[in-house]
NUTI-712084 format. One record per residue (C-alpha): residue number from 1; x negated, y negated, z negated. Coordinates in steps of 0.5 Angstrom, whole numbers, padded with zeros to 4 digits. Layout:
+-----+-------+-------+-------+
: num :    px :    py :    pz :
+-----+-------+-------+-------+
: NUM :     X :     Y :     Z :
...
+-----+-------+-------+-------+
This chain:
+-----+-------+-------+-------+
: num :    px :    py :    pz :
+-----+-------+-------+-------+
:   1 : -0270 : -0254 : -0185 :
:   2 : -0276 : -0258 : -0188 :
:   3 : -0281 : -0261 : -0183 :
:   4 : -0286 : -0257 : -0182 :
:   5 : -0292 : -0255 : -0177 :
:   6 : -0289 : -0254 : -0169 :
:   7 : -0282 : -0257 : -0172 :
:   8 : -0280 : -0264 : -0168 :
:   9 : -0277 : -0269 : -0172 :
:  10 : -0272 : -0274 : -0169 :
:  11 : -0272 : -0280 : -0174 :
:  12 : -0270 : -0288 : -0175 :
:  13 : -0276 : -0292 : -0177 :
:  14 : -0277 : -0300 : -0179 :
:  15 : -0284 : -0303 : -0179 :
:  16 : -0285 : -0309 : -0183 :
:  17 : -0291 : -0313 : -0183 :
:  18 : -0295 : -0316 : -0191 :
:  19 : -0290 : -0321 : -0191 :
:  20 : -0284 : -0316 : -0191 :
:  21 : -0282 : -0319 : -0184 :
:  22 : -0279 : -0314 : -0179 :
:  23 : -0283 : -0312 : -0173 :
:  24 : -0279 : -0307 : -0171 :
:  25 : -0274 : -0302 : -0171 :
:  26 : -0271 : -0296 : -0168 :
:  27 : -0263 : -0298 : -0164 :
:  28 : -0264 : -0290 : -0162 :
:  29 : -0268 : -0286 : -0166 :
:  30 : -0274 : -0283 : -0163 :
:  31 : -0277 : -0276 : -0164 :
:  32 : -0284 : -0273 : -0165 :
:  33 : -0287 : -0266 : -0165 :
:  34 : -0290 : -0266 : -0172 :
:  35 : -0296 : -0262 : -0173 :
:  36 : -0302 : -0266 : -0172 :
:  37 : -0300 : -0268 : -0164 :
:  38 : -0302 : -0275 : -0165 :
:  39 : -0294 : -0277 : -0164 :
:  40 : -0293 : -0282 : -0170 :
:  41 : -0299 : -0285 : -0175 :
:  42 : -0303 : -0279 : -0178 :
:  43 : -0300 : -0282 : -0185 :
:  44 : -0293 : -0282 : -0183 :
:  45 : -0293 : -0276 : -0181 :
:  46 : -0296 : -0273 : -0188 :
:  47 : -0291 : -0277 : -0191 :
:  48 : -0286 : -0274 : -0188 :
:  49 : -0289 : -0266 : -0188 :
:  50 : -0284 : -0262 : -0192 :
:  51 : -0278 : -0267 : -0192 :
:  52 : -0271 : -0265 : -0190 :
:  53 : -0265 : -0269 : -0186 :
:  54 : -0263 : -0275 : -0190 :
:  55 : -0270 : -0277 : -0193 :
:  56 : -0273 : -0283 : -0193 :
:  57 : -0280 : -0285 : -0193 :
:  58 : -0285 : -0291 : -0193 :
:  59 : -0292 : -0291 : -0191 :
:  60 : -0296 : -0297 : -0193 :
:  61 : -0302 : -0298 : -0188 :
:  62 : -0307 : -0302 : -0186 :
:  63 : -0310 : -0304 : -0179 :
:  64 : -0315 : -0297 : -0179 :
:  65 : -0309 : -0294 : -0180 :
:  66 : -0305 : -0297 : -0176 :
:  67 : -0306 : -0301 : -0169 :
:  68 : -0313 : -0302 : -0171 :
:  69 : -0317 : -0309 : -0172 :
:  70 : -0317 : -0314 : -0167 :
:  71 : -0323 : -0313 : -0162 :
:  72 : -0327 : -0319 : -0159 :
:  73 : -0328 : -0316 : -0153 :
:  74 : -0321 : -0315 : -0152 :
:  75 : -0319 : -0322 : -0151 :
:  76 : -0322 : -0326 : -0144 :
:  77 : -0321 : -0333 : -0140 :
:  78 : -0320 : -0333 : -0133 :
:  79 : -0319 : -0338 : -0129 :
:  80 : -0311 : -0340 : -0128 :
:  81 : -0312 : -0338 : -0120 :
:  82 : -0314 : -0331 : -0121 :
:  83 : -0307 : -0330 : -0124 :
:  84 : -0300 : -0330 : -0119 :
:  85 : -0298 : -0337 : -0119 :
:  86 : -0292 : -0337 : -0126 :
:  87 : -0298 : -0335 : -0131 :
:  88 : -0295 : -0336 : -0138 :
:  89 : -0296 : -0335 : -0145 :
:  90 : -0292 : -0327 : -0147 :
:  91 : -0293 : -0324 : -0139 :
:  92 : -0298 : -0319 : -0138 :
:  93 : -0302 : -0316 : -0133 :
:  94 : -0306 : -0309 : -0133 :
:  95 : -0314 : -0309 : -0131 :
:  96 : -0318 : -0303 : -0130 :
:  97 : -0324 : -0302 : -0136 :
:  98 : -0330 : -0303 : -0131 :
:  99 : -0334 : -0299 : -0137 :
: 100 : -0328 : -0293 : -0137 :
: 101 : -0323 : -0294 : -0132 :
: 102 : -0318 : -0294 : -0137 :
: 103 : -0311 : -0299 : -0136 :
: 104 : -0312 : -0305 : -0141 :
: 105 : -0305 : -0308 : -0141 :
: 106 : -0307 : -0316 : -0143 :
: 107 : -0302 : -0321 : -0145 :
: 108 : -0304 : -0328 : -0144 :
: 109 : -0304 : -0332 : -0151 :
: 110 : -0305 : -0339 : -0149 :
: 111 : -0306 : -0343 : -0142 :
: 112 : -0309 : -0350 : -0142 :
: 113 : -0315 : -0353 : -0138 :
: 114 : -0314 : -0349 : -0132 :
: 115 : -0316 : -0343 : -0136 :
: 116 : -0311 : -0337 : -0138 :
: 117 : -0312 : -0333 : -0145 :
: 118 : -0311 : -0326 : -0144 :
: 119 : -0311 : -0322 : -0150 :
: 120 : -0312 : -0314 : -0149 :
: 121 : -0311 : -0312 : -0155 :
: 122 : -0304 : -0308 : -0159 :
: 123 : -0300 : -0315 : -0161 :
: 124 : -0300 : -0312 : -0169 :
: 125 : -0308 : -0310 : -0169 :
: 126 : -0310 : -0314 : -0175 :
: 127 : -0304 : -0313 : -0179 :
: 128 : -0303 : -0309 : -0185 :
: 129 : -0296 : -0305 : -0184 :
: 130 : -0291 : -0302 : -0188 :
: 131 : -0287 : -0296 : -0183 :
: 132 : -0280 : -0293 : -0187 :
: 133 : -0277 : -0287 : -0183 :
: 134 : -0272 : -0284 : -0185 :
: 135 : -0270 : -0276 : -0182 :
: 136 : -0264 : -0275 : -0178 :
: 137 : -0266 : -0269 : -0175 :
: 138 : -0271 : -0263 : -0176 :
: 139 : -0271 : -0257 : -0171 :
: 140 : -0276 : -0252 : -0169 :
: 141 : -0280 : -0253 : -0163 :
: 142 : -0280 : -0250 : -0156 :
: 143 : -0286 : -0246 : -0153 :
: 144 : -0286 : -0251 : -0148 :
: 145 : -0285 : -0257 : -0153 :
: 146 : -0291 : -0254 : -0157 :
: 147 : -0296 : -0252 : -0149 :
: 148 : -0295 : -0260 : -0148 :
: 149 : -0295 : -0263 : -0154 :
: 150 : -0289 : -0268 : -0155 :
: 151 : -0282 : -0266 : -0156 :
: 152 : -0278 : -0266 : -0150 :
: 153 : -0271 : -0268 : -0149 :
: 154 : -0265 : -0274 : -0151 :
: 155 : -0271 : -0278 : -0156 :
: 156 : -0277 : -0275 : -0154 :
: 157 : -0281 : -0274 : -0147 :
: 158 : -0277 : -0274 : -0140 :
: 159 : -0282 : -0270 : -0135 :
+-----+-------+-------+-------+
């Protein structure tokens, strides 16, 4: 079966940055529902639109494409005493957007002077990212994968 609209693609995928580091990768493959349901990059899934089990494909994105660029109003210094008392570089903490009410996830970037960086942006905003995915399996979609919107079951969502 080819991938086409309503159809849910279960794939392995690695993430690279300009560098040819890797950022990421599947251990166990993830499955989104292919058709414009905002569940993988909009270019991946137009690469992957017609492809079959077996195929492979590598998208080459820049930060509009992929996680954004950084946002300065994103990144806050708040005093170390305001965070619970082991506060250090990689934890994060969740805060409510005063503005929408949304849960920003922050991370603390550095610590110094009594003051904690915190960082609410993707870690990979900024950086150009070349995304390889491979097909391991395609299926149709239910009717009820197609009302929610995301593919459901072993890869995909869990209600």
């Amino acid at each position: 079966m080819q991938i086409v609209k309503n159809s849910v693609v279960t794939l392995h995928y690695e993430m690279y940055d300009a560098d040819n580091n890797l950022l990421d990768k599947t251990e166990d493959p993830i499955a989104y529902l292919h058709g414009g349901y905002d569940g993988i990059f909009p270019m991946v899934e137009e690469a992957l639109h017609g492809k079959a089990v077996g195929e492979s494909v590598t998208v080459t994105m820049s930060p509009d494409d992929a996680f954004g660029d950084p946002e300065e109003e994103l990144i806050r210094v708040e005093p170390l005493d305001a965070l619970p008392e082991d506060a250090e570089v990689g934890m994060m903490f969740e805060a409510d957007d005063p503005e929408t009410g949304d849960i920003i996830l922050f991370r603390v970037t550095d610590v110094a002077d009594g003051k904690a960086v915190l960082d609410g942006n993707h870690p990979l905003a900024g950086l150009t990212i070349r995304f390889v995915a491979t097909v391991a399996e395609v299926r149709p979609a239910t009717p009820e994968e197609i009302t929610h919107g995301h593919a459901h079951g072993e890869h995909g969502h869990h209600h």
